[in-house]
Each structure stands twice: as structure tokens, then as C-alpha cells.
MILUMMI-200225 format. One record per residue (C-alpha): residue number from 1; residue in one letter; x negated, y negated, z negated. Coordinates in nm, 3 decimals. Layout:
# residues N
<rec k="NUM" r="A" c1="X" c2="Y" c3="Z"/>
...
# end
This chain:
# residues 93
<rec k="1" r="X" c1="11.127" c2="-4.170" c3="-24.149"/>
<rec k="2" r="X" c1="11.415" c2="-3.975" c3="-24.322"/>
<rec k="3" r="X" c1="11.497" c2="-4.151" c3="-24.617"/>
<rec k="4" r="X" c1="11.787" c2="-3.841" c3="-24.683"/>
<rec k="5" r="X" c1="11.544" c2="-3.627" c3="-24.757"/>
<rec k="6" r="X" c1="11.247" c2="-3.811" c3="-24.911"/>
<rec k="7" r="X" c1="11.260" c2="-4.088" c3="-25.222"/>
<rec k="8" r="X" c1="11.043" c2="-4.438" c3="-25.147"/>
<rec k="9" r="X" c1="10.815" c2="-4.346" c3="-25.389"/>
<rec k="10" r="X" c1="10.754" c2="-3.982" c3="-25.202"/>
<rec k="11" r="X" c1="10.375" c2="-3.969" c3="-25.070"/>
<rec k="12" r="X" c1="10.371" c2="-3.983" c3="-24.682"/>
<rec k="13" r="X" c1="10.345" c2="-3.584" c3="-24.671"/>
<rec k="14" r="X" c1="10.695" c2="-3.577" c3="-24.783"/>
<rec k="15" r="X" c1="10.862" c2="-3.783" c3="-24.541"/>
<rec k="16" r="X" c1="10.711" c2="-3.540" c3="-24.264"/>
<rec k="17" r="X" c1="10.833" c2="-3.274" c3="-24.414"/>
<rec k="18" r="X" c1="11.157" c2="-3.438" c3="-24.446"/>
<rec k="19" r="X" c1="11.111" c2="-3.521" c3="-24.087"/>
<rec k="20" r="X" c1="11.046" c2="-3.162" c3="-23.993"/>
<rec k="21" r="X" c1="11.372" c2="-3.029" c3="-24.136"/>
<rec k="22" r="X" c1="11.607" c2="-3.284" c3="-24.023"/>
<rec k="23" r="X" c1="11.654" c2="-3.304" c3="-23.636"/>
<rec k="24" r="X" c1="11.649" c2="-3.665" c3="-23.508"/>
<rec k="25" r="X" c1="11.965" c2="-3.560" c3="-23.291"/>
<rec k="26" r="X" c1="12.210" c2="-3.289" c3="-23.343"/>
<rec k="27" r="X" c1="12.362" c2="-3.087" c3="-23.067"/>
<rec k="28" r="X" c1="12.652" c2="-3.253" c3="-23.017"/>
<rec k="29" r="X" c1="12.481" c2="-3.599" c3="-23.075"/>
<rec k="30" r="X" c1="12.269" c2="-3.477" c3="-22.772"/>
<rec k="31" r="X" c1="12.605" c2="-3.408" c3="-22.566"/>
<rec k="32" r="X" c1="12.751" c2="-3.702" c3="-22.642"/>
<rec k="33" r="X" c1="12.373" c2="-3.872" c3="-22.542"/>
<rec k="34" r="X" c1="12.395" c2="-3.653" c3="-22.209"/>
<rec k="35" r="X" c1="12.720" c2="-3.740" c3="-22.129"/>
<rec k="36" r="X" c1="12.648" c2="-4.088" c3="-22.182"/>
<rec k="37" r="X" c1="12.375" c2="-4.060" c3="-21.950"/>
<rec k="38" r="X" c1="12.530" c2="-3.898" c3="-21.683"/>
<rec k="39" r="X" c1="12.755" c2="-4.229" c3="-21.666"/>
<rec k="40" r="X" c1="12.650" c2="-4.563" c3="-21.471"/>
<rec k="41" r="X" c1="12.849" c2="-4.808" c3="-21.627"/>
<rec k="42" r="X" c1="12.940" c2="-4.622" c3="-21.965"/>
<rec k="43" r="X" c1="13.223" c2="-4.441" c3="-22.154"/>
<rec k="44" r="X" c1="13.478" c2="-4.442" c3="-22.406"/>
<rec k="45" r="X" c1="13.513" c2="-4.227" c3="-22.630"/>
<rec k="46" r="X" c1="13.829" c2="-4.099" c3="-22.486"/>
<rec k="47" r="X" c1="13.623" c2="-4.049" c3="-22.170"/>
<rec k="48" r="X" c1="13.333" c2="-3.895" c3="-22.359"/>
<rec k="49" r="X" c1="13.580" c2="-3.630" c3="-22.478"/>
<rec k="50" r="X" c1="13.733" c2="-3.541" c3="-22.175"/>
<rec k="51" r="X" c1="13.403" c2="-3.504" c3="-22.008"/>
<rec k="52" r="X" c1="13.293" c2="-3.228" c3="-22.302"/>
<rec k="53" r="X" c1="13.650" c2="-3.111" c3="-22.369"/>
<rec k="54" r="X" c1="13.602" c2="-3.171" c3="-22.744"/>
<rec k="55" r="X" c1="13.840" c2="-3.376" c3="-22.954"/>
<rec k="56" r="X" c1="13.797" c2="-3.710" c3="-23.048"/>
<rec k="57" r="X" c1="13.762" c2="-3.633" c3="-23.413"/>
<rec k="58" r="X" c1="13.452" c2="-3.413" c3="-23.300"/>
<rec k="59" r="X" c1="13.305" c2="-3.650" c3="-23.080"/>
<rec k="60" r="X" c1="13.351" c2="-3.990" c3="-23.234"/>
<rec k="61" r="X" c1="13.166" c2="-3.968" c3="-23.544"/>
<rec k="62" r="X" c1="12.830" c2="-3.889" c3="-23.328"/>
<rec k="63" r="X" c1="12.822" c2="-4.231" c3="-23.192"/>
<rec k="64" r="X" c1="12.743" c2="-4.435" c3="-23.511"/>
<rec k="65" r="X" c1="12.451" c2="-4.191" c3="-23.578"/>
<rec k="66" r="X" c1="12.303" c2="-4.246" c3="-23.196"/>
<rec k="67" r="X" c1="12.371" c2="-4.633" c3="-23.241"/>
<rec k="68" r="X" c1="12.154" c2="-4.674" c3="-23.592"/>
<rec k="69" r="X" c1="11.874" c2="-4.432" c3="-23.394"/>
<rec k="70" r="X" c1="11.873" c2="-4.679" c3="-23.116"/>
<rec k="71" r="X" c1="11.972" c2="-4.442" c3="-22.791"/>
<rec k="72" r="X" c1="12.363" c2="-4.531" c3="-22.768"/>
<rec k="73" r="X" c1="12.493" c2="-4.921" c3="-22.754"/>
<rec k="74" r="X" c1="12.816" c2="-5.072" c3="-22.697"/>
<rec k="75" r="X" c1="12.846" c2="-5.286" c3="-22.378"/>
<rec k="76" r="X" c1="13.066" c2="-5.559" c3="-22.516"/>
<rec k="77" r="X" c1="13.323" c2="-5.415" c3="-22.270"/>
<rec k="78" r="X" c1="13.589" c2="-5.265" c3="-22.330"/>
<rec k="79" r="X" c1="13.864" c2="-5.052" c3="-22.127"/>
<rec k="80" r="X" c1="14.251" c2="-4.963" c3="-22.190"/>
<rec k="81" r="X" c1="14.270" c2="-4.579" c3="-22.329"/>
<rec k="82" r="X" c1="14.550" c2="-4.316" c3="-22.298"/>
<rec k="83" r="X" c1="14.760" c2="-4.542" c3="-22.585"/>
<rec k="84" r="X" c1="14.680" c2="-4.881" c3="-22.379"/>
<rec k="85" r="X" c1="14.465" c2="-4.971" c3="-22.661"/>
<rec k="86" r="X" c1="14.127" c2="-5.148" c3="-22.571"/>
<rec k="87" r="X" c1="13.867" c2="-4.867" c3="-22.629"/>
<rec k="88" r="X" c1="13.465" c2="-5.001" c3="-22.619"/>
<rec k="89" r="X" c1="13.254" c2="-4.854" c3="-22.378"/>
<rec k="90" r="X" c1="12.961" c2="-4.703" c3="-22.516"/>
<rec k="91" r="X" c1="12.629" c2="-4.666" c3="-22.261"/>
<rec k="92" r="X" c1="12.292" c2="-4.503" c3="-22.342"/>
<rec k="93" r="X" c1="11.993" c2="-4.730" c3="-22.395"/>
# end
């Protein structure tokens, strides 16, 4: 249920509508969800970028929202980016 939309105390008609207006995943949340589909073994964000030649301000702040829906997890791995920082990969449930 959306709770962004719809109070606790909202009868159960409410949170449908609330439902109905608010897509469970946005279009980029859905690239980023493609993308991360497309992959085997995963992809960090870096990757996930360069695969939909967005910036990483664009793409990064779609992966909480797919990890509290349940469709994105991170691997426990993680992978040197472009700065030789470790970077977790990110794979789709």
C-alpha cells in the first residue's frame, strides 16, 4: 500500500486510489531494473550508468527505491570504480 498518499486511518478505498496514482516503478527505476537484469553477476552503479548513458546523480537515487520494493539487492560484493573506490554491486532479485 502507499502510505504517501493515504493516512492509516484512510478506509481501504483510499489506499487503492493512492495505489492507482502512484506507479510502483518509475521509468527510470524500470531502466535501472532492466539494466540490472540484463546483467549475470550484477552492476555498479558506475556500470549502471554507462550502460544507460545517464549520470550518476540520475541513476543512483533509483536504487534505494527498487531495494525497499524488493526487486534490486546488493550482492555483498563489491568492485573497484573509475576512482579505485570499492563500488557495491547491485543485482535484480
Amino acid at each position: 500500500m502507499t502510505a504517501a498518499f493515504a493516512r492509516n486511518t484512510d478506509p481501504l478505498t483510499s489506499f487503492g486510489g493512492a495505489d492507482a496514482i502512484q506507479p510502483h516503478v518509475t521509468a527510470l527505476e524500470k531502466e535501472v531494473l532492466d539494466t540490472l537484469r540484463d546483467s549475470i553477476f550484477g552492476l555498479t552503479i558506475n556500470e549502471i550508468a554507462g550502460r544507460l548513458n545517464r549520470s550518476l546523480v540520475s541513476v543512483s537515487p533509483r536504487l534505494k527505491p527498487l531495494v525497499l520494493k524488493g526487486l534490486v539487492v546488493d550482492t555483498g560484493l563489491t568492485k573497484d570504480g573509475p576512482e579505485g573506490r570499492g563500488r557495491i554491486i547491485w543485482r535484480a532479485k
